[in-house]
CHARMM internal coordinates of N, CA and C (Angstrom, degrees):
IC EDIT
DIST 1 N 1 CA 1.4525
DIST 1 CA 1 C 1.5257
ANGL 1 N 1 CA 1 C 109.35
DIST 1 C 2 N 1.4537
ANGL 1 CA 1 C 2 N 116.62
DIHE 1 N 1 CA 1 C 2 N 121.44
DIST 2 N 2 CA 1.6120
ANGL 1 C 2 N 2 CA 111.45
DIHE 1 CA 1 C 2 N 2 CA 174.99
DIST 2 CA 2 C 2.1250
ANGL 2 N 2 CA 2 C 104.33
DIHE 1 C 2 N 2 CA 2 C -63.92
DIST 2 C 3 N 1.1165
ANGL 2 CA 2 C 3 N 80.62
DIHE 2 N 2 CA 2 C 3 N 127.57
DIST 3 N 3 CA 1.8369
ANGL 2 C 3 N 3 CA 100.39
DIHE 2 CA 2 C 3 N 3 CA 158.29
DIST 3 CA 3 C 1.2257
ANGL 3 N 3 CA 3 C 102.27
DIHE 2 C 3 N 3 CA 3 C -82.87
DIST 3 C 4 N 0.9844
ANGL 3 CA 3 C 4 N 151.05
DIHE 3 N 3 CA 3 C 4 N -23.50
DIST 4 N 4 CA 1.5526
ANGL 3 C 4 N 4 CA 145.30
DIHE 3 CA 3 C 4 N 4 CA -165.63
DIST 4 CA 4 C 1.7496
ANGL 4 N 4 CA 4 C 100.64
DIHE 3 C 4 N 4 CA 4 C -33.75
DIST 4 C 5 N 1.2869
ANGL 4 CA 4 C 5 N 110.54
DIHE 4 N 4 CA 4 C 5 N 122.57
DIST 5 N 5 CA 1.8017
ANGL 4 C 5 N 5 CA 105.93
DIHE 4 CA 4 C 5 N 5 CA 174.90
DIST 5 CA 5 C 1.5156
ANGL 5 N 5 CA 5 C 92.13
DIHE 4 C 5 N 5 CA 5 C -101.17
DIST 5 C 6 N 1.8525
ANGL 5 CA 5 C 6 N 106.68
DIHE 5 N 5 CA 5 C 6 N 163.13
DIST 6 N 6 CA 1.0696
ANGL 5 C 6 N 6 CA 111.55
DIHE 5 CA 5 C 6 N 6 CA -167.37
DIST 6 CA 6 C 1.6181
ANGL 6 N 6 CA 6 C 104.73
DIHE 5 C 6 N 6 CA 6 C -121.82
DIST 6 C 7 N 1.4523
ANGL 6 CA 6 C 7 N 113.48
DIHE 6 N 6 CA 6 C 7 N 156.64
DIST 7 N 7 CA 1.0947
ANGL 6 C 7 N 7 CA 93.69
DIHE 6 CA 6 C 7 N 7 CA -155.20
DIST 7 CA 7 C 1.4628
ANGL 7 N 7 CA 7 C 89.58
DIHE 6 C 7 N 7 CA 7 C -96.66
DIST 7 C 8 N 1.6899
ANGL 7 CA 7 C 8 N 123.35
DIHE 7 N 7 CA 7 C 8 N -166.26
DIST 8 N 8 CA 1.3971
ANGL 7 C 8 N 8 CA 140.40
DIHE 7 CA 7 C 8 N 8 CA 171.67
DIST 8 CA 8 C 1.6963
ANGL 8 N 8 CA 8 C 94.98
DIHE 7 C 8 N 8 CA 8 C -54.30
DIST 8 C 9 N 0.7592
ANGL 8 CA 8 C 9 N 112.27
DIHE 8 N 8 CA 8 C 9 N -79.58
DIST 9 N 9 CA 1.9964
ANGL 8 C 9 N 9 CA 121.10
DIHE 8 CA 8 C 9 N 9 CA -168.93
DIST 9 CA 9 C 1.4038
ANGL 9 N 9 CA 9 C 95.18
DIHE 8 C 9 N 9 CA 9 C -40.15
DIST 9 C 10 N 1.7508
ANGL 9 CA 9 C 10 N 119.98
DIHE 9 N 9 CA 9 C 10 N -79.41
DIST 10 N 10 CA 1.3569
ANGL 9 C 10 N 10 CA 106.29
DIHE 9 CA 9 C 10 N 10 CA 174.80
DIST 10 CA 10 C 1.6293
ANGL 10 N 10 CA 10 C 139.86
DIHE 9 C 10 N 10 CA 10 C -20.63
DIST 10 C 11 N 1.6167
ANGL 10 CA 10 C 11 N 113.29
DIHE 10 N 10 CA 10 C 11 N -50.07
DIST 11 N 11 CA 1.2953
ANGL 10 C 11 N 11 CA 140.04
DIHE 10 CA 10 C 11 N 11 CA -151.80
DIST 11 CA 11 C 1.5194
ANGL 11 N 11 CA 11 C 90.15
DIHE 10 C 11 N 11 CA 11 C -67.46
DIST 11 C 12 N 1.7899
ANGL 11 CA 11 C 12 N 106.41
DIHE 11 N 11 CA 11 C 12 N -54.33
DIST 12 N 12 CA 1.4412
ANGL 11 C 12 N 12 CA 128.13
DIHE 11 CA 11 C 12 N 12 CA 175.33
DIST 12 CA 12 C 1.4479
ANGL 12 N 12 CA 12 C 127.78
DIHE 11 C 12 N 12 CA 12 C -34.05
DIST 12 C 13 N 1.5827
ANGL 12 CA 12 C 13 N 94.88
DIHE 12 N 12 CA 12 C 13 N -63.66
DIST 13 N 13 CA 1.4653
ANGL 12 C 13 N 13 CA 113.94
DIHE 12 CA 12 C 13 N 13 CA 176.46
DIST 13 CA 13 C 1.7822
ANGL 13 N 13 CA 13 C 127.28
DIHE 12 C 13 N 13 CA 13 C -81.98
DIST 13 C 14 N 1.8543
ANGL 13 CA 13 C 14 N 104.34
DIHE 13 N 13 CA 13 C 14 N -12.15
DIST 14 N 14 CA 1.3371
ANGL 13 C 14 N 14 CA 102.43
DIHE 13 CA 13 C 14 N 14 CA 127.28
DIST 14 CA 14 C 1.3095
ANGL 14 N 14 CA 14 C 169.19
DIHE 13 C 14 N 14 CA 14 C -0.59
DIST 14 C 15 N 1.7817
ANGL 14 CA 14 C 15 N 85.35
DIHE 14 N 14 CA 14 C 15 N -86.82
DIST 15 N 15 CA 1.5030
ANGL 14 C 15 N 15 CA 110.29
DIHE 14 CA 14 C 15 N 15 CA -169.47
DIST 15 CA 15 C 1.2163
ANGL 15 N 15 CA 15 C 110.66
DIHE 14 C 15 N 15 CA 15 C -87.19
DIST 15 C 16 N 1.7386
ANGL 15 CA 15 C 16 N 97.86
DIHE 15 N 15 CA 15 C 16 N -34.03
DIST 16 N 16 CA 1.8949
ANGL 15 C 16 N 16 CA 118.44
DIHE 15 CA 15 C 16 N 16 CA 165.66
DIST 16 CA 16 C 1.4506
ANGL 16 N 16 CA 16 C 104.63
DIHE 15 C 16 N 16 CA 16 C -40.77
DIST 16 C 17 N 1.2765
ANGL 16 CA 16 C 17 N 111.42
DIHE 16 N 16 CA 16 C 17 N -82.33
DIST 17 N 17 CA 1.5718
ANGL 16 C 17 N 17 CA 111.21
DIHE 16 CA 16 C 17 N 17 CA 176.40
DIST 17 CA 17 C 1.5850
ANGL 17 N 17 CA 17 C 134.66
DIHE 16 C 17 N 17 CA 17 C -25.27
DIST 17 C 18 N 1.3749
ANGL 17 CA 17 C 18 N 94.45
DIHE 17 N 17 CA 17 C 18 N -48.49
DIST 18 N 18 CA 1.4607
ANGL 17 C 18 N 18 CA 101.18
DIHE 17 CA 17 C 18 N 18 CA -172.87
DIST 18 CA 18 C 1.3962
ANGL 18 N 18 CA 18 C 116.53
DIHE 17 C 18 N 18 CA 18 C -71.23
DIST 18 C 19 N 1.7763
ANGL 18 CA 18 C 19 N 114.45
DIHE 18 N 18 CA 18 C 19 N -42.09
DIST 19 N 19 CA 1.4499
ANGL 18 C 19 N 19 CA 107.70
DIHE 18 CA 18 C 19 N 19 CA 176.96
DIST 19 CA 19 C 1.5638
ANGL 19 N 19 CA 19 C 108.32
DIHE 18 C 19 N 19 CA 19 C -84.47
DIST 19 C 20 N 1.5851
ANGL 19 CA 19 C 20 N 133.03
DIHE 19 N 19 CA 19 C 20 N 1.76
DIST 20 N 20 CA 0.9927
ANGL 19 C 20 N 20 CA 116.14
DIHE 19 CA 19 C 20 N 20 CA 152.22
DIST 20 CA 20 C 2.0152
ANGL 20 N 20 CA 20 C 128.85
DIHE 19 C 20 N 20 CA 20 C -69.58
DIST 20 C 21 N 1.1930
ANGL 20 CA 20 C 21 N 86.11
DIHE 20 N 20 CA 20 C 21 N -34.67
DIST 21 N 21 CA 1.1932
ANGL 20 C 21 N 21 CA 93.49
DIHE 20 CA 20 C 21 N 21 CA -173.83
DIST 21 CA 21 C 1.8735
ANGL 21 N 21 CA 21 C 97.05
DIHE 20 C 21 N 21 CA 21 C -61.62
DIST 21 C 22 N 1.3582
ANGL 21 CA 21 C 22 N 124.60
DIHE 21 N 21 CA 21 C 22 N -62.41
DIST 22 N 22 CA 1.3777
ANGL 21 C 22 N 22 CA 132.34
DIHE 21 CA 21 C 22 N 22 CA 173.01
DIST 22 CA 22 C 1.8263
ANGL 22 N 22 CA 22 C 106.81
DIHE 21 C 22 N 22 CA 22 C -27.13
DIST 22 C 23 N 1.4037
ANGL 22 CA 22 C 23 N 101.06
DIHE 22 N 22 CA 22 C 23 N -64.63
DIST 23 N 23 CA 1.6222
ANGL 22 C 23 N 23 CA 103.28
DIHE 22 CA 22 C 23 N 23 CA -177.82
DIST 23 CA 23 C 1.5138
ANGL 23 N 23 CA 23 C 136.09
DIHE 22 C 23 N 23 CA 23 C -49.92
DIST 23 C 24 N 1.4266
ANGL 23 CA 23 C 24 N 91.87
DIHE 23 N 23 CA 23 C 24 N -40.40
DIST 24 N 24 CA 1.6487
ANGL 23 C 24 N 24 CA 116.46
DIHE 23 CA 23 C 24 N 24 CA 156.62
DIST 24 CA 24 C 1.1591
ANGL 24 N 24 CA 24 C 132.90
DIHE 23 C 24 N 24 CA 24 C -56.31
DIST 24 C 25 N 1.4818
ANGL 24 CA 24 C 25 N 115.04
DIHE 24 N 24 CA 24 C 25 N -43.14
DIST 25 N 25 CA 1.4272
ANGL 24 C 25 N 25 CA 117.17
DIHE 24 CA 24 C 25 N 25 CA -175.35
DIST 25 CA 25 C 1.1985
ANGL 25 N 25 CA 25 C 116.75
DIHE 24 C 25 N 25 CA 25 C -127.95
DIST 25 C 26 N 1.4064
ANGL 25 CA 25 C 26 N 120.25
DIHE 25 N 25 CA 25 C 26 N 6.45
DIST 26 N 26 CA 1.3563
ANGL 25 C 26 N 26 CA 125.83
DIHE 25 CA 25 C 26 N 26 CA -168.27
DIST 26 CA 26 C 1.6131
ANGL 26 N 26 CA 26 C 131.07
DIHE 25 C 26 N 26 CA 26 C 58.24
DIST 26 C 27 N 1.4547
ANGL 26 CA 26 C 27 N 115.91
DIHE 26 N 26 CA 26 C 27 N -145.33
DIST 27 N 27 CA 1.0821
ANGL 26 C 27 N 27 CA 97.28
DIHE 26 CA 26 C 27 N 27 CA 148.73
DIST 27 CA 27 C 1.7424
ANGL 27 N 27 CA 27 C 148.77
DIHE 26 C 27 N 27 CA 27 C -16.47
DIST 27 C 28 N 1.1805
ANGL 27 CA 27 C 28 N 112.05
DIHE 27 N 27 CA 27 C 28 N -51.42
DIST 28 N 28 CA 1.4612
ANGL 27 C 28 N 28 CA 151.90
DIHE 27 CA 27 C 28 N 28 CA -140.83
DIST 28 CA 28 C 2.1999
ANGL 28 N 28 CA 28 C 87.95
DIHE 27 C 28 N 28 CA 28 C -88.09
DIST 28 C 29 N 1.3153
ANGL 28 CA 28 C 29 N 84.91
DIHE 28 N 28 CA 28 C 29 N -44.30
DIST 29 N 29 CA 1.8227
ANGL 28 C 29 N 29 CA 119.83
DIHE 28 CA 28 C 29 N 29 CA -170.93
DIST 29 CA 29 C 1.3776
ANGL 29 N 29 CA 29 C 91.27
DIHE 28 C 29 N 29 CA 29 C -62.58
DIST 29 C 30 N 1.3981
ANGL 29 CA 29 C 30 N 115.13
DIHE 29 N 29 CA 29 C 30 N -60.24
DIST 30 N 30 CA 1.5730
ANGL 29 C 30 N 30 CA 120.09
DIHE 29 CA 29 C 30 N 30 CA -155.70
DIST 30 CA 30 C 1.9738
ANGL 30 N 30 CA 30 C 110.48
DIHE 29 C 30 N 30 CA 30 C -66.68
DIST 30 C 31 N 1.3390
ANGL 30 CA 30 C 31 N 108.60
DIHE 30 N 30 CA 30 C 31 N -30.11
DIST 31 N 31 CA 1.5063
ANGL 30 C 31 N 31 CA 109.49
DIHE 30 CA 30 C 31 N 31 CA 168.32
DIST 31 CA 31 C 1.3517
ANGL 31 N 31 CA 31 C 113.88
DIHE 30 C 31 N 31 CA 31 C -75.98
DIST 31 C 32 N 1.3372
ANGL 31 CA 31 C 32 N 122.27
DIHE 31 N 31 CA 31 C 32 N -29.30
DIST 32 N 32 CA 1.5373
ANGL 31 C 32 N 32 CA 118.91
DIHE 31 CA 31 C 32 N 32 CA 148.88
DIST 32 CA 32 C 1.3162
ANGL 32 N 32 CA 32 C 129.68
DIHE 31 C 32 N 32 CA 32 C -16.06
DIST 32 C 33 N 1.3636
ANGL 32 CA 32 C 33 N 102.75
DIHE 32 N 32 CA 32 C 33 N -63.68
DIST 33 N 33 CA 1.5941
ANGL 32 C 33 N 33 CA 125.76
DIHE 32 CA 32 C 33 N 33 CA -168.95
DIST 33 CA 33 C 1.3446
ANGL 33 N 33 CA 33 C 101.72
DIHE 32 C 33 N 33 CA 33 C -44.35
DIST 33 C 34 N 1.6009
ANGL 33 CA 33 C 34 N 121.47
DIHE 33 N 33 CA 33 C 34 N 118.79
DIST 34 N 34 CA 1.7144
ANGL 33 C 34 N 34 CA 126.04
DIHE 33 CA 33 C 34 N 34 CA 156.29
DIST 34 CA 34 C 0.9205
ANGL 34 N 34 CA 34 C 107.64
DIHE 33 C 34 N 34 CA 34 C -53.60
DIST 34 C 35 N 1.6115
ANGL 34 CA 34 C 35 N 122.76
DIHE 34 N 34 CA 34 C 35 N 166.04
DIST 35 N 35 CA 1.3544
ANGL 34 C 35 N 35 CA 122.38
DIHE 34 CA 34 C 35 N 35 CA 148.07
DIST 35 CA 35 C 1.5992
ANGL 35 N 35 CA 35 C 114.51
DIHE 34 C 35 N 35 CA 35 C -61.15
DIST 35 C 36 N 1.0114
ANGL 35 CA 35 C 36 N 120.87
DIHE 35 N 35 CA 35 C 36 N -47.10
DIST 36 N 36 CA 1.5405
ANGL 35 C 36 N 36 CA 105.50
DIHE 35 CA 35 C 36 N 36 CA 175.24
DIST 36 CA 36 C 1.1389
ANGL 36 N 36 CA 36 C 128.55
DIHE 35 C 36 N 36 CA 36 C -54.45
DIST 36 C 37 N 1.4792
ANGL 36 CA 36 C 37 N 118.47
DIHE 36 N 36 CA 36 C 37 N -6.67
DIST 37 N 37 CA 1.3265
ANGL 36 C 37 N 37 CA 118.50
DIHE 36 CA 36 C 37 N 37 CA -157.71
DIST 37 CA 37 C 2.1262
ANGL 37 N 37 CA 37 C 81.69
DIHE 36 C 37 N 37 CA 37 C -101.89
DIST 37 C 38 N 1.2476
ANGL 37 CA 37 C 38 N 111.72
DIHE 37 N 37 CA 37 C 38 N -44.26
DIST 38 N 38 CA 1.3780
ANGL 37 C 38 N 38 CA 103.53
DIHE 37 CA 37 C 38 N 38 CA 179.81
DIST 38 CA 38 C 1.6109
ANGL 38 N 38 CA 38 C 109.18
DIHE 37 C 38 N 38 CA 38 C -95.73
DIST 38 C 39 N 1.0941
ANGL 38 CA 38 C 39 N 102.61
DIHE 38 N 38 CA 38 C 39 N 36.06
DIST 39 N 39 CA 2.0356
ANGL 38 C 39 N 39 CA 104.51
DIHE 38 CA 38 C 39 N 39 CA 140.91
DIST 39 CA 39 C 1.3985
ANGL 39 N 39 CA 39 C 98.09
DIHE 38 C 39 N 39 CA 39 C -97.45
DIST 39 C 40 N 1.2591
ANGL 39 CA 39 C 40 N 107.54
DIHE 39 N 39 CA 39 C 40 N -52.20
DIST 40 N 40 CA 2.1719
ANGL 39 C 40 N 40 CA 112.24
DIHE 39 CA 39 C 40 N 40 CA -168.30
DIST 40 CA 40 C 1.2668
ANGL 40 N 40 CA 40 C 86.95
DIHE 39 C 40 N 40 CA 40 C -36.83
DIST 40 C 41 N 1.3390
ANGL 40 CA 40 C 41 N 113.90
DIHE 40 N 40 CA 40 C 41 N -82.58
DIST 41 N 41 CA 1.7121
ANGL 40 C 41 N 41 CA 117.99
DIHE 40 CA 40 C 41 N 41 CA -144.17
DIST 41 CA 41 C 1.8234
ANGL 41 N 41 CA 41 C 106.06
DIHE 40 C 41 N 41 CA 41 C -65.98
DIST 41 C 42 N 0.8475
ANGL 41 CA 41 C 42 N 107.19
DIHE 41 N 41 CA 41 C 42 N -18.77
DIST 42 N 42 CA 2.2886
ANGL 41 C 42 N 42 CA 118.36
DIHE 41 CA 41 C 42 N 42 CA 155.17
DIST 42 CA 42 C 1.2332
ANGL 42 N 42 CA 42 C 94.39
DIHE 41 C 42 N 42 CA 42 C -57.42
DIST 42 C 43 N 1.2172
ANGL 42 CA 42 C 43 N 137.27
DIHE 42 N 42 CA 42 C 43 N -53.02
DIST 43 N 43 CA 1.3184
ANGL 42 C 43 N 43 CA 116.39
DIHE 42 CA 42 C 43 N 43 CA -137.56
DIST 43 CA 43 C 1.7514
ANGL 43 N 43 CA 43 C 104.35
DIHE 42 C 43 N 43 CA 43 C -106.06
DIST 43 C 44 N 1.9561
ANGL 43 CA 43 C 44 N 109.27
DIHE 43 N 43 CA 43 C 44 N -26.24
DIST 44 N 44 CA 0.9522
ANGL 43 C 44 N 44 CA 77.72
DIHE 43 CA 43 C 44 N 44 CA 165.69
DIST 44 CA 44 C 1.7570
ANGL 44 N 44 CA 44 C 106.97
DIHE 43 C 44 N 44 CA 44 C -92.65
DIST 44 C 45 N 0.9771
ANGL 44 CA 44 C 45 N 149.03
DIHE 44 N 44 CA 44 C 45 N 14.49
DIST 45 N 45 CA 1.5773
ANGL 44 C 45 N 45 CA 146.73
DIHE 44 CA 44 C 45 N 45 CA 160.67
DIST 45 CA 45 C 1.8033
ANGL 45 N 45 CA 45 C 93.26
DIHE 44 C 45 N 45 CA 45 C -41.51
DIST 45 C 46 N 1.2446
ANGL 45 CA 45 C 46 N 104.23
DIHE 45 N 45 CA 45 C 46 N -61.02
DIST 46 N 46 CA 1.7527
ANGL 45 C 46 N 46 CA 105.89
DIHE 45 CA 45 C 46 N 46 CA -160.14
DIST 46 CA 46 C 1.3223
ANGL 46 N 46 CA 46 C 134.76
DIHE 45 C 46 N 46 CA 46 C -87.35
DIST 46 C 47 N 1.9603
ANGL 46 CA 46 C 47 N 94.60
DIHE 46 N 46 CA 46 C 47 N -5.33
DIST 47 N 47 CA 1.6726
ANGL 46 C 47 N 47 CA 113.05
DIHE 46 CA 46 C 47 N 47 CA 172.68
DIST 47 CA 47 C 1.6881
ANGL 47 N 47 CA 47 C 95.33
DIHE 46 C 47 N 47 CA 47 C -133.33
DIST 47 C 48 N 0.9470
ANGL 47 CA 47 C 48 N 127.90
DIHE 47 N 47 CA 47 C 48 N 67.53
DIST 48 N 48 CA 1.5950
ANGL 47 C 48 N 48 CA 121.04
DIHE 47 CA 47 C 48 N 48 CA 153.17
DIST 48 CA 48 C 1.3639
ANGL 48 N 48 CA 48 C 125.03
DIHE 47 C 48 N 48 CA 48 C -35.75
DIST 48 C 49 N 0.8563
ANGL 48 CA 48 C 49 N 101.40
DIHE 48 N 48 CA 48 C 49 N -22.43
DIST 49 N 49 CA 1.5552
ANGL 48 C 49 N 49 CA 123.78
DIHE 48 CA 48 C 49 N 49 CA -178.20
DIST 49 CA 49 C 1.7523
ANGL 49 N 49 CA 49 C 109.60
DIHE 48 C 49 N 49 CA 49 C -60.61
DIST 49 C 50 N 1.4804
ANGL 49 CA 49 C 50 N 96.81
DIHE 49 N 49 CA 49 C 50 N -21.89
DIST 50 N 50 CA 1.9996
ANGL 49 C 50 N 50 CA 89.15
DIHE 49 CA 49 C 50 N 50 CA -170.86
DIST 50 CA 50 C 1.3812
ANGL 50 N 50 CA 50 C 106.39
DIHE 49 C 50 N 50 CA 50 C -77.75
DIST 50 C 51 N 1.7269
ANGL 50 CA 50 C 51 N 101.27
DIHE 50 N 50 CA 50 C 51 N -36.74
DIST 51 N 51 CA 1.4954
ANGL 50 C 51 N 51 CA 107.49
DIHE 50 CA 50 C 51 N 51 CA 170.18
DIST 51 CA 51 C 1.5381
ANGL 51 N 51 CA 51 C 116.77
DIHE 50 C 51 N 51 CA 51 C -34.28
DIST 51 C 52 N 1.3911
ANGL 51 CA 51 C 52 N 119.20
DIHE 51 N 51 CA 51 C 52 N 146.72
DIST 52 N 52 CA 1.8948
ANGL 51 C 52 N 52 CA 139.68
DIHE 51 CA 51 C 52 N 52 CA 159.46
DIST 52 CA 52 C 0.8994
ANGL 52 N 52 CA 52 C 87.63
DIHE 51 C 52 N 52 CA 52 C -112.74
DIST 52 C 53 N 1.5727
ANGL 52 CA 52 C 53 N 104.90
DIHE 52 N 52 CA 52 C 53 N 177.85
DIST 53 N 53 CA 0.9487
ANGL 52 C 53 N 53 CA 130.67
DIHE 52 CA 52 C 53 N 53 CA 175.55
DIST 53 CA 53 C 1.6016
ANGL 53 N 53 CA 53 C 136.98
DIHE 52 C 53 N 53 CA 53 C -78.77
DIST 53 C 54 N 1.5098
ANGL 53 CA 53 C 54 N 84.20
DIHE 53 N 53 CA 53 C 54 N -25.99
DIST 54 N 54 CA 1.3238
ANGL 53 C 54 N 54 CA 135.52
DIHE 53 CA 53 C 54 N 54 CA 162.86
DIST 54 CA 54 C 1.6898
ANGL 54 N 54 CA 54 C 122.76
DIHE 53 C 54 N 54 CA 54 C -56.75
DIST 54 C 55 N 1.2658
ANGL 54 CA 54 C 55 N 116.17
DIHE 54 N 54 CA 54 C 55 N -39.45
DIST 55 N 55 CA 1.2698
ANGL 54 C 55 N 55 CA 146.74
DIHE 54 CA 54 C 55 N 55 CA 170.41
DIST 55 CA 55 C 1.6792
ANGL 55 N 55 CA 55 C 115.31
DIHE 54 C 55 N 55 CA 55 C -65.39
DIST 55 C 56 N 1.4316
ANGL 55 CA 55 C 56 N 119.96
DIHE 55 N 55 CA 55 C 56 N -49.72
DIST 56 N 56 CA 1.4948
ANGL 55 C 56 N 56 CA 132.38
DIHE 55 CA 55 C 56 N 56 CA -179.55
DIST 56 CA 56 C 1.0922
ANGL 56 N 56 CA 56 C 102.98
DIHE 55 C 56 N 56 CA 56 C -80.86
DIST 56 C 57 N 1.5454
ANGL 56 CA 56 C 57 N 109.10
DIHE 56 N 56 CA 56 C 57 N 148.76
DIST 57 N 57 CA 2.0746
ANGL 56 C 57 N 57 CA 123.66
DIHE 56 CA 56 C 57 N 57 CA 168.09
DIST 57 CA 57 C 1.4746
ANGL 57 N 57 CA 57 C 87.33
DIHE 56 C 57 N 57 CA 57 C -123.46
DIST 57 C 58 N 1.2443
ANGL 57 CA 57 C 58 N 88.59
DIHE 57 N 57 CA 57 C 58 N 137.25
DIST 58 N 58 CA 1.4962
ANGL 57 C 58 N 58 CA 105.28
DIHE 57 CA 57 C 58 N 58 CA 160.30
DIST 58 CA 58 C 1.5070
ANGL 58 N 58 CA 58 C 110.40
DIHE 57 C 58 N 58 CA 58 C -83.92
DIST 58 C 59 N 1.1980
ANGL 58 CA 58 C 59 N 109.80
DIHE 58 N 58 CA 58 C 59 N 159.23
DIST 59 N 59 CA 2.0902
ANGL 58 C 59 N 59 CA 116.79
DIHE 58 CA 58 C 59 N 59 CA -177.48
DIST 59 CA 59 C 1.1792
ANGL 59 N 59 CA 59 C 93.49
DIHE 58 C 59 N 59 CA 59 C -32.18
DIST 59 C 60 N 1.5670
ANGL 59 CA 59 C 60 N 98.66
DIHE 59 N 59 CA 59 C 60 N -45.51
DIST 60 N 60 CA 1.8610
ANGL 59 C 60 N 60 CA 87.24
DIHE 59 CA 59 C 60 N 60 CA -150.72
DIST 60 CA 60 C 1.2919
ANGL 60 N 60 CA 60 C 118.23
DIHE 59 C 60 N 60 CA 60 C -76.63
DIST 60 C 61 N 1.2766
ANGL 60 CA 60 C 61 N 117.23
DIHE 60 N 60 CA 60 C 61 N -25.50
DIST 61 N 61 CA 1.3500
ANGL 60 C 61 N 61 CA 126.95
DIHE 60 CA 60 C 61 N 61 CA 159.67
DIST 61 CA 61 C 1.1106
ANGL 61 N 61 CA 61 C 139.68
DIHE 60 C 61 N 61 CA 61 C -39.47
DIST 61 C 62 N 1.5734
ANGL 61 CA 61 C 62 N 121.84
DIHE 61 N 61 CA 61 C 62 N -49.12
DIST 62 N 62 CA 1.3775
ANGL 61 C 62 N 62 CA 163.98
DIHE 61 CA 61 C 62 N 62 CA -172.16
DIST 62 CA 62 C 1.7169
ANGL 62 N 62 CA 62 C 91.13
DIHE 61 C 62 N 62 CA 62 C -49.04
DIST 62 C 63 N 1.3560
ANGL 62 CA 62 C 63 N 101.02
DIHE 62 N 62 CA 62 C 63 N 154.49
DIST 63 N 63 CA 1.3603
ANGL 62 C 63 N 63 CA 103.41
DIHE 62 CA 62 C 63 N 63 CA 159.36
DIST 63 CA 63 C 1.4509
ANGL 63 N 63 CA 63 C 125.06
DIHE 62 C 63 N 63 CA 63 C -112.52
DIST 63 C 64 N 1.6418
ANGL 63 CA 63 C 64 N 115.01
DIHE 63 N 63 CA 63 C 64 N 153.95
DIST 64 N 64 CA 1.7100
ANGL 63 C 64 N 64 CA 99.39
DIHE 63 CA 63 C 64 N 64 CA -140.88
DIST 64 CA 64 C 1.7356
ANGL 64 N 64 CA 64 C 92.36
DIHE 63 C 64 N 64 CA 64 C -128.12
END
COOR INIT
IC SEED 1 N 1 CA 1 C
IC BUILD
């Protein structure tokens, strides 16, 4: 099993990935998902805390 810890940026660009990939393709998106990509989005589920403020887009922000 890799120990590799992940860092804040990583964890980010992760979780980014994974629900992009989901949003994009739907279903189709969700078998996409690495396992690494669903530790990120675990981890931030259970530490919100890594998030800034800096870190979140609002809708409107987002690119569409």
């Amino acid at each position: 099993m890799n120990e590799h810890r992940f860092s804040r940026n990583e964890i980010i660009a992760l979780a980014r990935s994974a629900v992009t990939k989901v949003d994009t393709f739907g279903v189709r998106g969700a078998t996409l998902v690495t396992v690494e990509e669903t530790i990120a989005m675990a981890a931030l589920l259970s530490t919100p805390e890594i998030l800034t403020t800096d870190d979140v887009r609002t809708a409107e922000e987002a690119p569409q």
